[in-house]
N, C-alpha and C positions, 0 to 999 in steps of 0.2 A: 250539867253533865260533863263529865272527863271525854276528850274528842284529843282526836291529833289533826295539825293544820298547819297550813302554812299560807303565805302574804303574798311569796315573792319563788320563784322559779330557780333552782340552782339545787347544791351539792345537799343530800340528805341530811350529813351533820349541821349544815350552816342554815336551813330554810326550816326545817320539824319543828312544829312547840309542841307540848301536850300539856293543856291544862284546860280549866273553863270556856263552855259555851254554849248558851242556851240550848234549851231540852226542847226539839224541836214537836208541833200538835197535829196530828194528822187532820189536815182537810177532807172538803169530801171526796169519796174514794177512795182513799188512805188507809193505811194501817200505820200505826206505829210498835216500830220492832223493839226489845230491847234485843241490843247485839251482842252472843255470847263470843263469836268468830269473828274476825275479818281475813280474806282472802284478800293477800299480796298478789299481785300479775306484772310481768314487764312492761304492759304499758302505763302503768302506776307509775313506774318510777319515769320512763318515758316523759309522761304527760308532765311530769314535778319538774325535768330538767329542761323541757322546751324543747325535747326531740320534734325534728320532722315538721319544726316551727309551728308547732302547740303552742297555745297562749292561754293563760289565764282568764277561764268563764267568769271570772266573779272575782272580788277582792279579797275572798279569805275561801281556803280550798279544805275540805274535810276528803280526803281520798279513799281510793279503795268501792270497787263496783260489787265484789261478791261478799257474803259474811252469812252468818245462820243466828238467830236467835228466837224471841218468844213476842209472839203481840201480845200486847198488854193494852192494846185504846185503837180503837178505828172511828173513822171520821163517816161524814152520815152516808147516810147511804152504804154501809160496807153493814153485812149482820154483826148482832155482838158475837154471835158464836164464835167467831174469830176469836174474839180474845182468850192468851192461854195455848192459842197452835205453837208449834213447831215449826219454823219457818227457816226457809233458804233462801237467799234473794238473787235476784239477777240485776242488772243495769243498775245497780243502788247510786252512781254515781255519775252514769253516762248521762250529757246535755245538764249534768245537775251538779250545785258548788258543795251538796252536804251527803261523802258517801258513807261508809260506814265502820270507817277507822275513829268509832265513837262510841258513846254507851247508847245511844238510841238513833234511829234515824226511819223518818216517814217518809212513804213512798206509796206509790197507784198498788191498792191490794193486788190486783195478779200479778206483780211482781213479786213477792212473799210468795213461796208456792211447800204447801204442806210438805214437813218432813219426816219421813218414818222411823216409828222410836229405834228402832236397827240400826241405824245411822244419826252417829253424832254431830254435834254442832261442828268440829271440822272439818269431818267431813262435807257436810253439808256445805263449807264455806269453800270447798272446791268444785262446785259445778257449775257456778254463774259463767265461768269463762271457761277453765282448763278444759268441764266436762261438757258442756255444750256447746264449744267449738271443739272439741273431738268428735260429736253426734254430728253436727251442720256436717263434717267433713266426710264421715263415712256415708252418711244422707244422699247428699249429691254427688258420693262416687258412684251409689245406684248397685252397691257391689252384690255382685251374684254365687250362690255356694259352686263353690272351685277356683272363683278368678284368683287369681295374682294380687296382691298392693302390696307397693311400696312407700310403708309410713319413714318418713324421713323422721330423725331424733325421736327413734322411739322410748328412750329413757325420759324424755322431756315429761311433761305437764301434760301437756296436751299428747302426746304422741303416747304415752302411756294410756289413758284411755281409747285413743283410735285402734291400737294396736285389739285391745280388748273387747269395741265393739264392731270391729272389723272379723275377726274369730266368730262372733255372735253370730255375724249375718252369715256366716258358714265360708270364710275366704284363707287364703292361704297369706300370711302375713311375713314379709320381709321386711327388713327394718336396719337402717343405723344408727350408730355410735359410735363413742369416743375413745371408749374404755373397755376391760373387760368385765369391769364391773360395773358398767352400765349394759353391756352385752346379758350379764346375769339379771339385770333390773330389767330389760325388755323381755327376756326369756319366761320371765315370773310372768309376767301380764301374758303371755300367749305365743309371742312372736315363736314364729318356725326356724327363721335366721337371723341371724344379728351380723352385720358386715361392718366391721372396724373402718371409719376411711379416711384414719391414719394411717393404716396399717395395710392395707386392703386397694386393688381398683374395682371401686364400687362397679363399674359397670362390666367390666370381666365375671366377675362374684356375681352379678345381675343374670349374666347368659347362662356361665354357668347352671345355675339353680333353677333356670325359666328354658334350661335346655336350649339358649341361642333364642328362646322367643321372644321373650321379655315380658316385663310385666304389663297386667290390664288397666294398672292404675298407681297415680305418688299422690299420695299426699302429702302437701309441700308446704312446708313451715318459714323457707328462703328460697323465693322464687330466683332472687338477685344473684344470686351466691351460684344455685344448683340446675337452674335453666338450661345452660349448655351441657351439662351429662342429657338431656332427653335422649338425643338421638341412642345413644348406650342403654338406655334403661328400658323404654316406650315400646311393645309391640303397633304396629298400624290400627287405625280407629280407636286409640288409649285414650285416657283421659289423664287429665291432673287438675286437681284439689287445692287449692293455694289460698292459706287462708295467714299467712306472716310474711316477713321483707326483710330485708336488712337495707335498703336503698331507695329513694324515690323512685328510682329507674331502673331497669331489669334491661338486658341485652339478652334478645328470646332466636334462637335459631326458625326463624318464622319459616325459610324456605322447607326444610325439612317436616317442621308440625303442621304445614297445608300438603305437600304431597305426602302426607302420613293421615293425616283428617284425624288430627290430633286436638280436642276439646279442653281447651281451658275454662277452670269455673272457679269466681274469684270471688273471698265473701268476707264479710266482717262480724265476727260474732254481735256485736253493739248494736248492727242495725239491720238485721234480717226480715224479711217479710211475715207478718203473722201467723197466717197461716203455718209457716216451717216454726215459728214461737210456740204455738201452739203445740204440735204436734211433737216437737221435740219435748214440750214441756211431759207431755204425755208418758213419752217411753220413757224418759230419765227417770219420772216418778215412779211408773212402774218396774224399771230395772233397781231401784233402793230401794224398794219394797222387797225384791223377791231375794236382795242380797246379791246381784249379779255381780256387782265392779270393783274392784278391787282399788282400795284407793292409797296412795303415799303422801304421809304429812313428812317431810322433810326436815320440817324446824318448827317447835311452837317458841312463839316470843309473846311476851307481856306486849301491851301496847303501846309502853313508855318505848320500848326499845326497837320501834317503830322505822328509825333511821338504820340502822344495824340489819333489818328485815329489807330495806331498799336496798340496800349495799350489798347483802348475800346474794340479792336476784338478777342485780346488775353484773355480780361476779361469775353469774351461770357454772359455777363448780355443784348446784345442790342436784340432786336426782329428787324429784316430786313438791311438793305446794309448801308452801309458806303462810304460816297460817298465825294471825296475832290472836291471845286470847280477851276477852275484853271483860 
């Protein structure tokens, strides 16, 4: 099979091959996908450059955790009737050296999870990360019809679906950005305000709009970075959602979020509790079934051009996913 990989850790042009690599057989519990997407994510490229001192699982790395395609062989124990689904995958890469920046790639059947003919394979190849860490996030904001949130970068990946199933749950959605034509990309998905914070002091704009209360909840894409606005943003007993960094280490105004009884909840989409797998797997499925989410392909690439899709993502200029076609 045509796969992209790499040996060794460094610069997207100087480490990417694409060519031959066995066709990997699904064991039992398995499905084998063929991959018509691969979903690009930051920590893709991350993980290739040795950010945050990542190391290489294995001697040769096939990348890439989300992607959508077709089973076509499942391994025992899985029914045949599987073969021939539609499929979206989650974790196709996480703890694993073979993900799905390839023509096939086997993986434990509940991670394949049916996909509705409404929704295309790239779409489909945006919800293993973008779109179910935007769900984990609004999940445990717990958010109630009327509260407040404040999705940080909601043009982003992820902050564009929060923004949207944040709306769902009946919440008033604030949100920033860079531009104002990312202000026009979060306004698309739902958001009620888009505060520039270039342009803008987010947390004046914050009272403003929350009338001096502020908001019931962030969620937080750069704890490291946006920690110190809480005190400006946070009504008392708030919460935040923090589910990205830019740092090992975050400097948190701790005096103020204890005399505030201010709730931090901190998660990683990769390794979530089943239970919340589950059930998230649940409403995502049901929300592409009924047509709910509104989704942004950014850039389709071939999957030779695979280095070129690391480097747009690294450059963070794109508004929505990154999607190879395979």
């Amino acid at each position: 099979m045509q796969a992209a990989f790499y040996t060794r850790q460094g610069l997207a042009a100087q480490v990417f091959t694409v060519g031959e690599q066995p066709t990997p057989q699904p064991g039992p519990g398995q499905v084998r996908v063929r991959v018509r997407a691969s979903g690009a994510n930051p920590s893709d490229w991350k993980t290739r450059k040795g950010g945050g001192g990542r190391q290489l699982i294995a001697p040769l790395i096939v990348p890439h955790s989300d992607g959508a395609g077709d089973i076509d062989a499942v391994g025992e124990g899985v029914p045949a009737s599987r073969i021939g689904e539609r499929v979206w995958i989650w974790n196709g890469q996480w703890k694993r050296p073979l993900g799905t920046a390839a023509e096939f790639i086997a993986l434990p059947s509940q991670q394949a999870v049916a996909l509705p003919a409404n929704v295309s394979y790239e779409e489909g190849a945006c919800m293993g990360v973008p779109g179910f860490t935007a769900l984990q996030a609004v999940r445990l904001a717990a958010l109630q019809p009327g509260e407040t949130v404040l999705v940080q970068a909601g043009a982003g990946a992820v902050g564009h679906y929060a923004i949207q199933l944040a709306r769902l749950r009946g919440a008033k959605v604030l949100t920033t950005v860079s531009s104002q034509a990312k202000a026009a990309h979060a306004g698309a998905a739902g958001a009620d305000h888009a505060i520039d914070y270039r342009r803008e002091d987010i947390g004046a704009r914050v009272a403003e709009l929350t009338a001096g209360r502020g908001v019931d909840c962030v969620i937080e894409m750069d704890v490291t970075n946006n920690a110190a606005q809480y005190p400006k943003l946070l009504r008392a007993h708030g919460r935040v959602v923090i589910y990205g960094m830019t740092g090992v280490e975050a400097t948190l105004p701790t005096l103020w979020l204890m005399q505030n009884s201010i709730a931090l909840k901190f998660f990683m989409i990769y390794d979530i509790a089943q239970a919340d797998r589950d059930a998230g797997v649940r409403e995502l499925s049901a929300l592409l079934a009924e047509g709910k989410l509104r989704h942004t392909i950014a850039m389709r690439l071939p999957l030779a051009e695979i280095a070129r899709a690391h480097d747009l993502l690294e450059g963070g200029t794109l508004m929505g996913n990154v999607v190879l076609t395979v």
